[in-house]
C-alpha positions in Angstrom: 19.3 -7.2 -8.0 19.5 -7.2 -4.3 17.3 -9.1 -1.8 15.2 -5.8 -1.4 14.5 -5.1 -5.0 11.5 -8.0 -4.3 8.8 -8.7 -6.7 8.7 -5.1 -8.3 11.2 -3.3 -10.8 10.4 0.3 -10.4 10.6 2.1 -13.6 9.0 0.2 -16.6 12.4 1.1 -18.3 14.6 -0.8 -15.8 14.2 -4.3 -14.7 16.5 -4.2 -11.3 14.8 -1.6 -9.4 12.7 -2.9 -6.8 9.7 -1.2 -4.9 10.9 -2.5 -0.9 14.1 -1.3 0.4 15.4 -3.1 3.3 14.2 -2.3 6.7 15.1 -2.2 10.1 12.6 -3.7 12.7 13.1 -2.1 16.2 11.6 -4.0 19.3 11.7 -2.7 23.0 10.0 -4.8 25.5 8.0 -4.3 28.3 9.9 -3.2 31.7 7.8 -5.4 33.3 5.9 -8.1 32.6 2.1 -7.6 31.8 2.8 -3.9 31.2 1.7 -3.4 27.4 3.3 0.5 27.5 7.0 -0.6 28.7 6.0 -0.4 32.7 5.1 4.0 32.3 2.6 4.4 35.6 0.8 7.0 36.1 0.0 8.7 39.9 -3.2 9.4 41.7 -4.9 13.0 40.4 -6.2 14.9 43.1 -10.2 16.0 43.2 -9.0 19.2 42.4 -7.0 18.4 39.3 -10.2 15.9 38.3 -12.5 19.3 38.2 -10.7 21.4 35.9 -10.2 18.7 33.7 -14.0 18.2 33.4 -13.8 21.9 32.9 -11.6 22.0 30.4 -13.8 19.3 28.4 -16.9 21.0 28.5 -15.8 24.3 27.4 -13.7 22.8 24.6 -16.9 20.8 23.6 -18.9 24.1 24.0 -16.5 25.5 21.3 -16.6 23.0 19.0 -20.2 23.0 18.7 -20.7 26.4 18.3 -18.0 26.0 15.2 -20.0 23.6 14.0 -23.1 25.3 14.0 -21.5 28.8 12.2 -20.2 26.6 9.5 -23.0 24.8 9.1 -24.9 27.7 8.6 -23.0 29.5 5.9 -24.6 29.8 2.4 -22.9 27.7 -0.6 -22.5 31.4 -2.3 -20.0 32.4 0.8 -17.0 29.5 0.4 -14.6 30.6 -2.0 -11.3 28.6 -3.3 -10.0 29.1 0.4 -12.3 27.2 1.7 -11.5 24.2 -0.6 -8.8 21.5 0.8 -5.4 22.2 -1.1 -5.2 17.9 -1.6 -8.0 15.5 -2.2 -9.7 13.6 0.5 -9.1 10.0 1.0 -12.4 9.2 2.5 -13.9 6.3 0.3 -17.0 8.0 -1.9 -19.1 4.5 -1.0 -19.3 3.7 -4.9 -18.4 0.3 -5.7 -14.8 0.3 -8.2 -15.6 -2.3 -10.6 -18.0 -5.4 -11.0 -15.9 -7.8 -12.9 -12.5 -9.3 -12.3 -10.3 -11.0 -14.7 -8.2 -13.9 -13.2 -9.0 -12.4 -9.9 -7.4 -8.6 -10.9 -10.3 -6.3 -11.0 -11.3 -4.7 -14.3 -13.6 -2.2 -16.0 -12.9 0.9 -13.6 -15.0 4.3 -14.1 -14.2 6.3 -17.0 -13.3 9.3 -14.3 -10.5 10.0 -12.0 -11.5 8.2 -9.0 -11.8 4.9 -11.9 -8.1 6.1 -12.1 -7.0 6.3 -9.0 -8.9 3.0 -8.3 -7.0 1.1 -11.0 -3.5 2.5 -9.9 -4.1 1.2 -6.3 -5.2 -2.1 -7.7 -2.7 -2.8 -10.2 0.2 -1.9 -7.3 -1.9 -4.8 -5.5 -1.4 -6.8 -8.6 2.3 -6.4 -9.2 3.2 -6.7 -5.5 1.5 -10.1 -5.2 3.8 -13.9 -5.0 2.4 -14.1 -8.4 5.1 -11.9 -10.4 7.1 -14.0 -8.7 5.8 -17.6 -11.2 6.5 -16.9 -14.7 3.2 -17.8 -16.3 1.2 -15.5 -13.8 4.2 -12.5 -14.5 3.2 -12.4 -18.0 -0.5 -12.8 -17.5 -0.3 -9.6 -15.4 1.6 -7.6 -17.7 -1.1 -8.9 -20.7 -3.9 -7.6 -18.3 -2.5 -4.6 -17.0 -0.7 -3.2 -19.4 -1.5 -1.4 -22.8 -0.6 -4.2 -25.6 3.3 -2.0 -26.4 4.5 -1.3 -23.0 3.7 -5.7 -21.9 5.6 -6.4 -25.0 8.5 -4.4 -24.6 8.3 -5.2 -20.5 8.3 -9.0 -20.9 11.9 -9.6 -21.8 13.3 -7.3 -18.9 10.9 -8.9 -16.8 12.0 -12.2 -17.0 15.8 -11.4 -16.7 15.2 -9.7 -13.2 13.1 -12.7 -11.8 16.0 -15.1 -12.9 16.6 -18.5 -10.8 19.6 -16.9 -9.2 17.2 -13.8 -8.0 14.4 -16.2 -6.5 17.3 -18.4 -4.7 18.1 -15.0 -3.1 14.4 -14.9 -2.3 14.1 -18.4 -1.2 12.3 -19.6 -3.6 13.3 -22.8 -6.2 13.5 -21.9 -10.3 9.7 -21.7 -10.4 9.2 -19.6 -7.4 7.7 -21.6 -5.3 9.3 -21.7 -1.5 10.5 -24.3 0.0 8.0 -27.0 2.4 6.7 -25.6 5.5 7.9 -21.4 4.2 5.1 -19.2 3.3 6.5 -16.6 1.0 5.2 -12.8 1.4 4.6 -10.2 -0.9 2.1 -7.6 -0.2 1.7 -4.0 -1.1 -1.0 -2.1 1.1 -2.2 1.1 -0.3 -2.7 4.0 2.1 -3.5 6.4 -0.8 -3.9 7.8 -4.1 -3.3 11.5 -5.7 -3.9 12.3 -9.3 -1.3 14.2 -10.5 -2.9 14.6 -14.1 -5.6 13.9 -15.6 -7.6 14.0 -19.0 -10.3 11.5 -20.4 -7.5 9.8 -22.9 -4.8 9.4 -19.6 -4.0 10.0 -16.4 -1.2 10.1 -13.6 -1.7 8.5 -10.4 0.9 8.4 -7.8 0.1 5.3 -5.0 1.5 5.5 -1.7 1.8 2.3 -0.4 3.5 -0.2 2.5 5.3 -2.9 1.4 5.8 -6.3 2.8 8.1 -8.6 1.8 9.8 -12.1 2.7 9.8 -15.3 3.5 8.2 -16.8 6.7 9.6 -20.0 7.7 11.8 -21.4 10.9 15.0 -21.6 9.0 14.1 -18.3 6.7 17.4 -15.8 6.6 15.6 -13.6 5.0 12.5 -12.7 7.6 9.2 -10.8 6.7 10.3 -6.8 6.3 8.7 -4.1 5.9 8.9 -0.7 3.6 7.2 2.2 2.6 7.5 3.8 -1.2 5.2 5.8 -4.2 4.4 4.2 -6.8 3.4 6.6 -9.8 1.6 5.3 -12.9 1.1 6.8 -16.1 -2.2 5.4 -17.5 -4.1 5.2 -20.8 -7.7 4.4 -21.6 -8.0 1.6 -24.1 -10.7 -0.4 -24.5 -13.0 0.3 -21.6 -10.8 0.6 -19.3 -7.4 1.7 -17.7 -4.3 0.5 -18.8 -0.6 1.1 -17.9 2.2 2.6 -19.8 4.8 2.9 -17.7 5.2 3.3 -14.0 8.1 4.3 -11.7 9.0 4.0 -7.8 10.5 6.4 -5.5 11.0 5.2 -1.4 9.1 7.1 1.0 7.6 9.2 2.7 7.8 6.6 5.5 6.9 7.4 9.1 9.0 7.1 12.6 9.0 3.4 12.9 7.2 2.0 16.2 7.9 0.2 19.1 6.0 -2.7 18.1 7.2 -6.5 19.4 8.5 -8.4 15.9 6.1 -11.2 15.1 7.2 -14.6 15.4 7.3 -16.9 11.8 4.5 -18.8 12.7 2.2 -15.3 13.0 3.2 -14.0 10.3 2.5 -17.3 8.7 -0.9 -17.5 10.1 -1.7 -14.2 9.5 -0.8 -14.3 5.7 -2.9 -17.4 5.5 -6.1 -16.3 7.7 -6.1 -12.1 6.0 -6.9 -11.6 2.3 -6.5 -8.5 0.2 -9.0 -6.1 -1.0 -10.1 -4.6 -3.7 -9.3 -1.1 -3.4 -11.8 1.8 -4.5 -11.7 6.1 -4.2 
C-alpha cells in the first residue's frame, strides 16, 4: 500500500486500494507585494468605454427579464421531457437527512432516493475520517455501515491494509495515533451525489468527493494533500435503513488545480481543529 492509498481501500474486494492519489500543490506568488492577483493592473477606461458598458448591462438585464417572464408564464401542460434537466440537481431540498446518530455517524435515512444519496455521502464521510485509521473505531464503522455479510467478510482485509508498517508510512504509531504536537488529517468532502440505480430493496450511488489527507506537523514528510475521486456504493435496505454491500473508487474528475498559496502546518492545524464536518443531506 502506498502513502496515497490513505484511510480508504477502494473496492470492498481489495484491501490496498486507496481513495487519495498523490497530489501536486502548485503555488505562484504575488509579483508584488500586497497584490492578491500576482501584480495584473488594470488602466483608466475612458467615459466613453464607461457608457457602453452601462449599455450593455441594461439591455442584457432587459433580456433576461423578459426570459423570465415567458417561462414563467408557460402552462405545466406545455414542458415536455425536453424541458427536464438530463442530470439531477444538487440544490439541497431543505428536508432534514436523518434525526438520530449512532456513535456520531448519522442513521435512519428516508426510505427514498434522496435517503440514498444522503447515506452514500455520509458513509464516504464516515470512512474517510482518522477513525478507520484506530482499530476499534474501523470495526465499529464497518458493523454500522455495512449489511451484517459484507462487515464480516471486510474485517480481515481491513485490518491487513491498516497494518503498523502502513500507519508508520502515515506517521502514525501501531495504534494510529500521531505523534506529539502532529495533527493527522483525513477528510473526504462531498461535492455530490448521482443515483445510478434505484429500487426500494437497493440502490447505487456514485459520490464525488475531495479528499484530504496527511499529517500536519513541523517535522511531517508527508504534508496535508489533496485529491479528487468517485466513490460508488452499492446499497441495500435492511432494517430501517441503508446499508452498504460493496463500494468501489475510481480518481477523478478533478479540476485545473489553482494558484492558491500552500498553507503553512500550523493552518492547517488550526483549521482542522477550529472546522467540523457536516452531515450531508440531498
Amino acid at each position: 500500500m502506498s502513502r496515497s492509498d490513505g484511510h480508504g481501500y477502494g473496492d470492498s474486494a481489495r484491501a490496498d486500494d486507496g481513495p487519495y492519489a498523490d497530489g501536486q500543490t502548485r503555488t505562484r506568488l504575488p509579483d508584488r507585494p500586497g497584490d492578491p492577483y500576482g501584480g495584473a493592473r488594470r488602466g483608466g477606461r475612458s467615459s466613453s468605454r464607461s457608457l457602453i458598458t452601462v449599455v450593455a448591462v441594461v439591455v442584457l438585464l432587459i433580456a433576461a427579464i423578459a426570459f423570465a417572464n415567458r417561462s414563467g408564464g408557460r402552462s405545466p401542460a406545455a414542458g415536455g421531457i425536453a424541458d427536464k434537466p438530463k442530470a439531477a440537481a444538487t440544490a439541497a431540498t431543505g428536508k432534514q437527512p436523518v434525526h438520530t446518530k449512532s456513535v456520531g455517524i448519522p442513521s435512519g435515512f428516508a426510505h427514498d432516493e434522496q435517503g440514498a444519496q444522503s447515506a452514500a455521502a455520509n458513509y464516504a464521510v464516515a470512512l474517510g475520517s482518522t477513525g478507520m485509521f484506530k482499530k476499534d473505531t474501523r470495526h465499529t464503522l464497518l458493523n454500522l455501515l455495512y449489511t451484517p455479510d459484507a462487515a464480516a467478510r471486510l474485517q480481515g482485509p481491513m485490518d491487513q491494509a491498516y497494518s503498523a508498517d502502513f500507519l508508520d508510512k502515515m506517521g502514525l504509531d501501531a495504534d494510529g495515533n500521531p505523534p506529539t504536537g502532529g495533527t493527522f488529517v483525513s477528510r473526504v468532502v462531498p461535492v455530490g451525489t448521482t443515483v445510478k440505480q434505484y429500487s426500494n430493496s437497493g440502490a447505487e450511488i456514485a459520490v464525488w468527493y475531495m479528499g484530504l489527507i496527511g499529517m500536519s506537523a513541523e517535522t511531517s514528510t508527508d504534508p496535508v494533500t489533496s485529491s479528487w475521486k468517485t466513490w460508488t456504493f452499492e446499497l441495500q435496505w435492511s432494517r430501517g435503513d441503508w446499508k452498504i454491500v460493496s463500494d468501489a473508487q475510481k480518481d477523478g474528475p478533478a479540476p485545473v488545480p489553482g494558484d492558491d498559496k500552500a498553507a503553512t502546518s500550523d493552518e492547517i492545524r488550526k483549521a482542522i481543529e477550529e472546522y467540523g464536518g457536516f452531515t450531508y443531506a440531498r
